[in-house]
KEZA-900169 format. One record per residue: x, y, z of N, C-alpha, C in turn; residue in one letter. Coordinates in steps of 0.001 Angstrom, whole numbers, plus 500000, padded with zeros to 6 digits. Example, Ala and Ser with C-alpha at 12.3 -4.5 7.8 and 13.67 -1.06 7.14 Angstrom:
# residues 2
513190494310507800512300495500507800513200496700507800A
512850497750507080513670498940507140512900500030507870S
//
This chain:
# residues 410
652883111892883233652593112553884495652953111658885674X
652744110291885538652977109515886922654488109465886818X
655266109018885768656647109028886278657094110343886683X
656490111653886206656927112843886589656473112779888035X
655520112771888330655351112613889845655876111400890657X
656046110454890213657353109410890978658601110272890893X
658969110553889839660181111546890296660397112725891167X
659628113367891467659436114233892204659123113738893767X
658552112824893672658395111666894988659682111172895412X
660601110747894833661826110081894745662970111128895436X
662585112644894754663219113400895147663438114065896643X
661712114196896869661639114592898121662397113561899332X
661995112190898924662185111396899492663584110923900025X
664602111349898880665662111314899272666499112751899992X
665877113708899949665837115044900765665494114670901911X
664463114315902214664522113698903947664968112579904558X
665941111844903832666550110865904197667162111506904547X
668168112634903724669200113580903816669046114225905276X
668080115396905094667860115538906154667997115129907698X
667567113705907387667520112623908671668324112591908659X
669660112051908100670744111685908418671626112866909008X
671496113980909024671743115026909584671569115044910782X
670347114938911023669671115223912385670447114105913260X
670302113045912402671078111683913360672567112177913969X
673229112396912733674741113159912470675050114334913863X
673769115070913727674112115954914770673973115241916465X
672804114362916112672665114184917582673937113507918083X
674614112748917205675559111497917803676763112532917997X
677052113715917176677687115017918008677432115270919007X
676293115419919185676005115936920856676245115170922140X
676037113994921154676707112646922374678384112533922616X
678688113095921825680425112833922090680819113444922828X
680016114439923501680580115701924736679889115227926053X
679274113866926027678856113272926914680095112364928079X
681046112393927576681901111435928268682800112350929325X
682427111830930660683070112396931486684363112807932054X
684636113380932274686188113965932457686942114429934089X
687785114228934011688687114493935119690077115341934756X
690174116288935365691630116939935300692005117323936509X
693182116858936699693973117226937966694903118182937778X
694386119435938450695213120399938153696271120956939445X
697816120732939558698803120934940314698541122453940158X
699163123273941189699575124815941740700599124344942315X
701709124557942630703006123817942889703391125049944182X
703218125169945095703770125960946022702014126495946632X
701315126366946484699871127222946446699131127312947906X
699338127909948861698704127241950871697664128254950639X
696598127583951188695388128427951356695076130008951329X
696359130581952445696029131875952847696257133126951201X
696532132087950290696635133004949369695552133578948783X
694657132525948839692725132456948355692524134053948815X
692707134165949928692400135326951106692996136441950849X
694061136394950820695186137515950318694945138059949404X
695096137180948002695022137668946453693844137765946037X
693371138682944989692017138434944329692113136734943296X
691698136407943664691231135179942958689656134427942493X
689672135331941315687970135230941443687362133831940643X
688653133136940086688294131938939454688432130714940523X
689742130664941217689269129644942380688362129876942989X
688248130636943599687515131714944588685767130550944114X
685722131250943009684386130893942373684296129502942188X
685243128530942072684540127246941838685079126307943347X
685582127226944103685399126588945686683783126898946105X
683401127850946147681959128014946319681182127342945621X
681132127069944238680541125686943778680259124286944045X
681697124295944794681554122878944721682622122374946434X
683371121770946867684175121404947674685614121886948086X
685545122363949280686521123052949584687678122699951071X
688666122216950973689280121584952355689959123489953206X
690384122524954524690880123680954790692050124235954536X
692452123081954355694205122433954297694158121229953577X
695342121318952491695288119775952381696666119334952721X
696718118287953941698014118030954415699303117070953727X
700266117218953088701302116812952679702148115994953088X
702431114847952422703280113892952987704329114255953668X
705247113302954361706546114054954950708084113187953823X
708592114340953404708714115515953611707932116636952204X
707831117647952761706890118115952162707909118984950908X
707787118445950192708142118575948866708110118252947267X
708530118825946448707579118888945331707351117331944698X
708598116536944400708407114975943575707435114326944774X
708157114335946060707020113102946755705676113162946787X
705396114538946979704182114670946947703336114744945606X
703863115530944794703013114787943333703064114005943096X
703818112832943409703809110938943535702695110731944479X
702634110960945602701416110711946513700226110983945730X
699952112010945270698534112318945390697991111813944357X
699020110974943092698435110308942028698758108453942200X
699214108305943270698843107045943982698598106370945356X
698587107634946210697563107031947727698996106184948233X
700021106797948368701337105866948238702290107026949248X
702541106203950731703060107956950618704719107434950408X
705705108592950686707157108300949760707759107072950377X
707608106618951565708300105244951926707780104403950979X
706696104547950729706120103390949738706607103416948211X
706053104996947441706523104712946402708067104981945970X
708983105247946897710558105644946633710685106830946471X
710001107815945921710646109170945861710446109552947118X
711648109868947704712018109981949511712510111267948980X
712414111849948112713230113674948308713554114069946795X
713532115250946320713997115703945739715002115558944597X
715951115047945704717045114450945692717358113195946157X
718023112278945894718673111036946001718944110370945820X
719648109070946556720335107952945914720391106829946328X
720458105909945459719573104557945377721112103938945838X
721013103344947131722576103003947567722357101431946435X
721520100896946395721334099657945374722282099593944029X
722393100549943655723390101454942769724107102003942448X
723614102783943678724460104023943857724343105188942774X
723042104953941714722754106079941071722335107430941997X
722628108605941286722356110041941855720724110382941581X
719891110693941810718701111399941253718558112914941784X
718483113705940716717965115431940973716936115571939507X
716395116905940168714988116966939519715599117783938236X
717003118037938051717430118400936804718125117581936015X
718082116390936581719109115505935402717338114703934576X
718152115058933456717210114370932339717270112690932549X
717863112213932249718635110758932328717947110389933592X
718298110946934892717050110363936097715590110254936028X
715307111360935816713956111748935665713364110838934370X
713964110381933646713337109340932614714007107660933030X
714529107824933744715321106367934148714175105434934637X
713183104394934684712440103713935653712734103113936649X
714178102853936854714778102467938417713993103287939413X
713734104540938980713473105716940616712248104933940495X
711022104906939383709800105025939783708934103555939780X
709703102231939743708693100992939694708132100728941023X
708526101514942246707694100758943250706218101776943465X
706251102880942541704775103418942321703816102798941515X
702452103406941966701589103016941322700379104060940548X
701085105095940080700698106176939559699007105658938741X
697889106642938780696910106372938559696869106238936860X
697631106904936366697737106522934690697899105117934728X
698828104488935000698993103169934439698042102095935046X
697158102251936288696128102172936687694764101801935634X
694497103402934963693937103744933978693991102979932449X
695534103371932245695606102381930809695432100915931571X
695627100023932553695197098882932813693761098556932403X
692633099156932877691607099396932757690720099488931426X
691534100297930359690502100490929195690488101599929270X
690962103233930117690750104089930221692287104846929328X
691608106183929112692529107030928822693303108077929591X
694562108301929413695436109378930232696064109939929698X
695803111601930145696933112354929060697540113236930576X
699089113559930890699379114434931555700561115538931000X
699852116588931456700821117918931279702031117981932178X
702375117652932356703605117896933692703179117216934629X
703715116078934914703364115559936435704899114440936692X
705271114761937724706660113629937926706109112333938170X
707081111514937249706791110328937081706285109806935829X
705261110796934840704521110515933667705625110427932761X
707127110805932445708098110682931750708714109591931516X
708465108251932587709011107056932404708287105836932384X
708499105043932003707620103559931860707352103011933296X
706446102754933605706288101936934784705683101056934581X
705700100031935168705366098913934662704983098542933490X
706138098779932480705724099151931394704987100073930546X
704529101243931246703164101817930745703466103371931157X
703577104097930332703449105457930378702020106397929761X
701716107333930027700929107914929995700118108064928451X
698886108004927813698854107728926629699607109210925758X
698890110549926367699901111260926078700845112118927528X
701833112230927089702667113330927673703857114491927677X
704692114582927928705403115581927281706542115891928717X
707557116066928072709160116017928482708884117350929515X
709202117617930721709222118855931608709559120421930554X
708828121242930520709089122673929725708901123567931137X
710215123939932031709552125151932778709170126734931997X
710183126517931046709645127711930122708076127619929243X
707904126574929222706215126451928373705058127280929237X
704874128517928201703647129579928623702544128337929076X
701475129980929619700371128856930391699356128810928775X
699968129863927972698430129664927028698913128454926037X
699968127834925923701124126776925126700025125471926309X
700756125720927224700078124436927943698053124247927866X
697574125077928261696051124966928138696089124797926277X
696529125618925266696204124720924104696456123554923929X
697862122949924684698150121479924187697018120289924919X
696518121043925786695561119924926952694426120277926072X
694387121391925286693049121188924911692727120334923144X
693908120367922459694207119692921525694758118323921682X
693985117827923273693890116656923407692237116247923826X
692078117203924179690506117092924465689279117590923754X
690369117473922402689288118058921206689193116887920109X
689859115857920682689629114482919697688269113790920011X
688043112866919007687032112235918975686526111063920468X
685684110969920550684941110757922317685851109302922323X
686141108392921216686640107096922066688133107367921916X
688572108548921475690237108524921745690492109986922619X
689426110646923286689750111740924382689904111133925569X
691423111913926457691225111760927787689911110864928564X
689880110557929775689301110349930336690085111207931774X
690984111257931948691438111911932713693286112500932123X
693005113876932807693932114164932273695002115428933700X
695980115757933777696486116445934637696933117663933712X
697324118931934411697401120160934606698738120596935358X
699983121627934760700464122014935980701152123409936410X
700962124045937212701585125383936888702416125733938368X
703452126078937879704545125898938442705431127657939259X
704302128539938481705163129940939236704549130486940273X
703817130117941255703845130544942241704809130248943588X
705448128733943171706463127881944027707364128629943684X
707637128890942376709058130198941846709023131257942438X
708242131794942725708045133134943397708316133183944944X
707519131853945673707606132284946727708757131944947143X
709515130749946486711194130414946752712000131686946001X
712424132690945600712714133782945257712524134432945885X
711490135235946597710648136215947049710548136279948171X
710120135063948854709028134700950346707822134814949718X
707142134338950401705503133663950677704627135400950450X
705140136374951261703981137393951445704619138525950190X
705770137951949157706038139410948292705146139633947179X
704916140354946430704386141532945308704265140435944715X
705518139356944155705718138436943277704739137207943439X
704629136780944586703856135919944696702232136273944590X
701554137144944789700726137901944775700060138045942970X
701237138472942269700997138464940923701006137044940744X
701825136189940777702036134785940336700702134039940452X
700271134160941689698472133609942208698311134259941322X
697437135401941059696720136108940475697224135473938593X
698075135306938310698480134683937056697585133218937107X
698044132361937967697215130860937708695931131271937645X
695327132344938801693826132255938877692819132340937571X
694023133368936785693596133645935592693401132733934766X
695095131334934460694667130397933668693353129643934260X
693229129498935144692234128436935708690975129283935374X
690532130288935048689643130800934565689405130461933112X
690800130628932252690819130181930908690763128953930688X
690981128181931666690507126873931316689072126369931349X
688088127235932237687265126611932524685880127170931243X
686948128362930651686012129064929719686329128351928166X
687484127681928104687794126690927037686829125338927299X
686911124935928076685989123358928365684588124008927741X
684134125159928422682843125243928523682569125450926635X
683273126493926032683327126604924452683069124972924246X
683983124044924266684239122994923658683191122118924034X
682112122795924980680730121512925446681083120732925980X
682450121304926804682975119224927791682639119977929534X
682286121448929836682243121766930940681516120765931994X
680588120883931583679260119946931823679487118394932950X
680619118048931775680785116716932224682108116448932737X
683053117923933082684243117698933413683928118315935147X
685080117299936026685079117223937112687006117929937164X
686994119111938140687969119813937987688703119169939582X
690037119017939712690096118559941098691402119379941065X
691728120728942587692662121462942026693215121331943471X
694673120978943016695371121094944076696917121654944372X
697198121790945221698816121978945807699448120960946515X
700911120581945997701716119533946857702188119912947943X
701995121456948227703099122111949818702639123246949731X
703281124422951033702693125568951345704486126365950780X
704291127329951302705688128092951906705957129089952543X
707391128626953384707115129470954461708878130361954518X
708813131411955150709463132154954810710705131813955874X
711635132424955027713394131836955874714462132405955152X
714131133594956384715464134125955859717352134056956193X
717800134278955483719481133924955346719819133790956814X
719112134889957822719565134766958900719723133522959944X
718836132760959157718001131717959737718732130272959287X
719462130510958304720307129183957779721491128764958365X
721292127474959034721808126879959969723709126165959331X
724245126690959147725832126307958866726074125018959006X
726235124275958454727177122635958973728126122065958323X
729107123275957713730013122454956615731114121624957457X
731446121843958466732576121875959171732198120881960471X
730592120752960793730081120014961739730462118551962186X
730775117803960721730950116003961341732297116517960906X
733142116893960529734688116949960490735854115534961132X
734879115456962605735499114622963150735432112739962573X
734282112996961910733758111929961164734071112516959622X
734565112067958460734742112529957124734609111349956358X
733834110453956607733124109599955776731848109728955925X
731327110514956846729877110776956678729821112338955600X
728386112186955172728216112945954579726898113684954105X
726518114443954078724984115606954129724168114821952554X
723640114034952800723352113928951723721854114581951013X
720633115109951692719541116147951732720258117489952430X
719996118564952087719884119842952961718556120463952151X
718845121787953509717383122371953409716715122265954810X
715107122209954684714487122626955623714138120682956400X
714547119908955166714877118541955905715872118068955182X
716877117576956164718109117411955682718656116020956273X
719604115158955779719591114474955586721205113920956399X
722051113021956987722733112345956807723129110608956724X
724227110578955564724679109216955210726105108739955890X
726095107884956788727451107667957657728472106484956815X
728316106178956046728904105396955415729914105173956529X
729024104383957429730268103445958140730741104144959385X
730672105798959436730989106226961004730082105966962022X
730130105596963272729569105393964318728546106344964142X
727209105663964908725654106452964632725754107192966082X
726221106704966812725925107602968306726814109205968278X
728145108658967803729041109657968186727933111081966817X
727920110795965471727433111667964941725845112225965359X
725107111008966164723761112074966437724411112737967775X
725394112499968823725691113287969702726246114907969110X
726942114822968004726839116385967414726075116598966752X
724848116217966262724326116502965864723126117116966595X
723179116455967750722386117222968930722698118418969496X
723824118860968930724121120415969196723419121654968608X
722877121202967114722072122197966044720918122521966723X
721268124563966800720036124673966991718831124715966212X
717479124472966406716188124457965765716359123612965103X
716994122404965145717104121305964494716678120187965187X
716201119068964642715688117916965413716143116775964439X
717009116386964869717631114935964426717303113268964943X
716797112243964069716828110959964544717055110008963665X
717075108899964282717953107500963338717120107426962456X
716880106715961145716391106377960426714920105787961029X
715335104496961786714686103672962406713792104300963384X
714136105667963941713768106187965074712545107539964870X
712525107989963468712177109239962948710237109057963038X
709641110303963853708294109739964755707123109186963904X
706695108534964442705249107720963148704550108234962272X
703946109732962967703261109944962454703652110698960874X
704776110617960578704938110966959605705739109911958301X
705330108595958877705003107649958026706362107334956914X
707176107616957888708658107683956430710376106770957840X
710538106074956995712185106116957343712270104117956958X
711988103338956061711774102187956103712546102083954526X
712303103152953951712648102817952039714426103134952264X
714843102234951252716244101919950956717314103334951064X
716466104473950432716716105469949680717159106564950901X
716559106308951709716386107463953040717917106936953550X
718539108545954039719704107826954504719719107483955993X
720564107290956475720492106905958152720220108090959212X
720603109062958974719975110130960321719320111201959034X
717923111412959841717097112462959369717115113771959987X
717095115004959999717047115929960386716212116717960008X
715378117254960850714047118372960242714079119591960861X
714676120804960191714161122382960799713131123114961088X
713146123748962073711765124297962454711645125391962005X
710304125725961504709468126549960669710741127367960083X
710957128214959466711519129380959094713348129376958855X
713743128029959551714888127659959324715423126940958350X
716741126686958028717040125458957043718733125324957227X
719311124044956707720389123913956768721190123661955484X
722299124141955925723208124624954866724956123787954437X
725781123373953962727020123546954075727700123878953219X
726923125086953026727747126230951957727548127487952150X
728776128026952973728428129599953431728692130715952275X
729045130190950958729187131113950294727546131128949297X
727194130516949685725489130081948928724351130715949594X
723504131582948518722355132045949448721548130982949202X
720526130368950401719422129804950129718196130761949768X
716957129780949065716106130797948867715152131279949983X
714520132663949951714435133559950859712524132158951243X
711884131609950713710814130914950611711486129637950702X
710751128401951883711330127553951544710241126376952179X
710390125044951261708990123966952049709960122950952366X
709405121707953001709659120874953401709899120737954816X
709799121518955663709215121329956960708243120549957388X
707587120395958599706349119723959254705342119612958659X
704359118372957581703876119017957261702646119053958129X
702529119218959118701475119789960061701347121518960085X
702432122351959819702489123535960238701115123713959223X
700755124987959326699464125482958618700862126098957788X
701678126648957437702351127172956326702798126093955118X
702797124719955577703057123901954815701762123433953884X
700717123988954241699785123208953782699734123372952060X
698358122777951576698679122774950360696542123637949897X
696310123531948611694457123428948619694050122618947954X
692780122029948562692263121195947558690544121524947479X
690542121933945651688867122490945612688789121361944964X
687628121386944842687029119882943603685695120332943129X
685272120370942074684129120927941362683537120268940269X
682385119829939980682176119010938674680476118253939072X
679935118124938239678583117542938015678448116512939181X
679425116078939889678741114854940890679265115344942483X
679596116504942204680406117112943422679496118635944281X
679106117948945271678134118758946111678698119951946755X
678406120982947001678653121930947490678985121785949283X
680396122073949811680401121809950919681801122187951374X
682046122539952968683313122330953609683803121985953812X
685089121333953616685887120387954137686534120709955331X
686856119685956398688533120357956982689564119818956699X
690477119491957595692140119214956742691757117788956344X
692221117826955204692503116301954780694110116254954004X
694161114983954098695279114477953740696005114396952358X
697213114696951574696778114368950339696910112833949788X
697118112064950876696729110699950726695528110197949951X
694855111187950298693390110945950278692626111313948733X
693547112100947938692659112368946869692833111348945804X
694221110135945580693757109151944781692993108239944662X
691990108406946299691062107661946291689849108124945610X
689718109524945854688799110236945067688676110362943412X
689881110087942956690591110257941370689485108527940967X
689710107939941819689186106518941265687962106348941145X
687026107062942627685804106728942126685366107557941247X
686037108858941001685215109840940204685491109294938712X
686584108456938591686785107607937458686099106642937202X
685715106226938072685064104526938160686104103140937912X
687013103447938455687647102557938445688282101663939264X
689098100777939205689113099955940536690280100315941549X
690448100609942054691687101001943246692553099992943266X
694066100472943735694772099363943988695394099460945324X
695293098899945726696413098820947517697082100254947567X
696494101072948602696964102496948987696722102701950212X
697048103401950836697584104123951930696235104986952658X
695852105825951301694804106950951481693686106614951784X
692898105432952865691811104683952584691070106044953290X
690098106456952797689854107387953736687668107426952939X
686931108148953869685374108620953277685352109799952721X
686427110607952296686317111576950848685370111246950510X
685418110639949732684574110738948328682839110874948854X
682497110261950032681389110378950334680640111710951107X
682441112422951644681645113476951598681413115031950791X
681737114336949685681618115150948852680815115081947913X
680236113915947113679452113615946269677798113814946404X
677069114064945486675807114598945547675274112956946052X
//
């Protein structure tokens, strides 16, 4: 009888060890959804007045939650690489080199466009940035980005822990699974911060203009992913502790054909100079022709405003990097320049002032340490300062010194 009842003792006994170890098992589950999160999510063309316009009941809803600007203002020139370089290092483009779209490193004399593969992975364009990933991996921290320029090449040795080659064709439900089959790993190898990017509303309104059908659906498309994202976190138990920070690099503003300013034929008299930006800021390189005689015709363009490199006005913080060529030229609102009359430009177009309210961009921010409140215009200088403390991490020499973060935090 006693060993029968030691055995039966033995048994129970190791049943609630069992047990226990369960309970332990589960709790240290529950702890792994404890680690806080950051995602920076791009809208690539996205200006406020769309909030207003379109039904958008998922931004809509976590601007009322949490922090809302009025505007968020865009480096100059306001376009898509510089400014997603800015806002992930407090750097504006004189600083970190991407001066446009387009260009060329006279150091070289390499070409850069946002369609050559070979550039866009080259690290010549991008070592004088200081992108917050490599920041991050400095640190001990983790980084995963979905699309962001710059995450494709080594900088200072150090690329993003994960990332992935530009897909403009990659659906939005392709992209939210791959971000989320990164944020479904175990707590010491998940993100700590991670980026987001969706790219068809800038398609639309450069196609379309700013106020068509297309753009209208296109919002209404992101609003949706950004809904599905926030209903995936929340499934996965990371809502809680994820801090959402959603923004736009530019606005757009409408310009039509009528409005495109001709200059194929303009320096003629000069034919070693040459257009090297067009568009709504455009660019010339004199390789060597006299600077007076070409800004004197160049002072003929109407709605155009042309100045030296050296001369181009402060407040827009650009004309010092290698890359910029010698006369700048900027069109006003609704215009752009051209030297190809057999070429339509698109009917939507950014890189204008970015003071205009059409240029602007949005910035909501939402998440467990983020107080409910109004913003007005801020800068997008200003949000890699915010990326850091909401990270906890240490800042490095930027531009964006600004009290964000304080007025937003609980």
């Amino acid at each position: 009888m006693k060993f029968f009842s030691f055995s039966i003792w033995m048994v129970v006994s190791l049943g609630l060890m069992g047990i226990s170890e369960q309970i332990r098992a589960q709790d240290q589950a529950t702890k792994t959804t404890t680690k806080p999160l950051v995602i920076l999510v791009s809208l690539d063309g996205f200006k406020p007045s769309y909030l207003s316009k379109t039904d958008t009941p998922h931004l809509l809803g976590l601007a009322t939650q949490g922090a809302q600007s009025r505007g968020l203002i865009s480096a100059f020139p306001s376009l898509t690489f510089p400014n997603h370089l800015t806002l992930v290092t407090g750097q504006t483009p004189d600083q970190h080199g991407i001066v446009n779209n387009t260009m060329t490193d006279p150091s070289t004399a390499q070409r850069f466009t946002l369609g050559s593969r070979e550039a866009v992975e080259n690290p010549l364009w991008w070592q004088e940035a200081r992108p917050i990933w490599v920041t991050l991996r400095q640190q001990g921290k983790i980084a995963s980005t979905l699309f962001w320029p710059g995450s494709e090449s080594p900088i200072q040795g150090l690329m993003p822990n994960d990332w992935l080659r530009y897909d403009h064709g990659m659906t939005h439900e392709a992209r939210l699974a791959t971000l989320m089959s990164w944020l479904n790993r175990p707590e010491d190898q998940r993100p700590d911060f991670a980026t987001l990017y969706f790219s068809d509303v800038d398609s639309a309104g450069h196609a379309a203009g700013p106020e068509s059908q297309a753009v209208k659906s296109a919002v209404q498309k992101v609003d949706q992913s950004i809904g599905k994202l926030v209903e995936m976190l929340r499934d996965k138990n990371l809502l809680a502790n994820t801090t959402l920070v959603i923004v736009s690099d530019h606005g757009m503003a409408l310009a039509p054909e009528s409005q495109v300013i001709q200059v194929k034929s303009l320096l003629s008299a000069f034919p070693a100079a040459t257009w090297e930006w067009l568009g709504a800021t455009a660019a010339v390189r004199l390789n060597g022709e006299p600077a007076e005689g070409v800004m004197q015709v160049l002072s003929t363009l109407p709605h155009v405003s042309c100045w030296l490199k050296s001369a181009i006005p402060q407040r827009f913080q650009f004309g010092t990097h290698r890359r910029i060529p010698d006369i700048v030229c900027l069109s006003e609102i609704g215009y752009s320049i051209s030297d190809n009359p057999e070429k339509k430009g698109p009917l939507g177009q950014h890189g204008y002032d970015p003071e205009h309210p059409d240029m602007h961009g949005i910035l909501i921010v939402t998440g467990p340490r983020i107080k409910q409140t109004e913003l007005g215009w801020v800068k997008n200088l200003e949000v890699y300062g915010l990326l850091t403390q909401l990270l906890r991490i240490t800042e490095i020499s930027n531009s964006g010194k600004s009290l964000l973060h304080q007025e937003i935090f609980k």
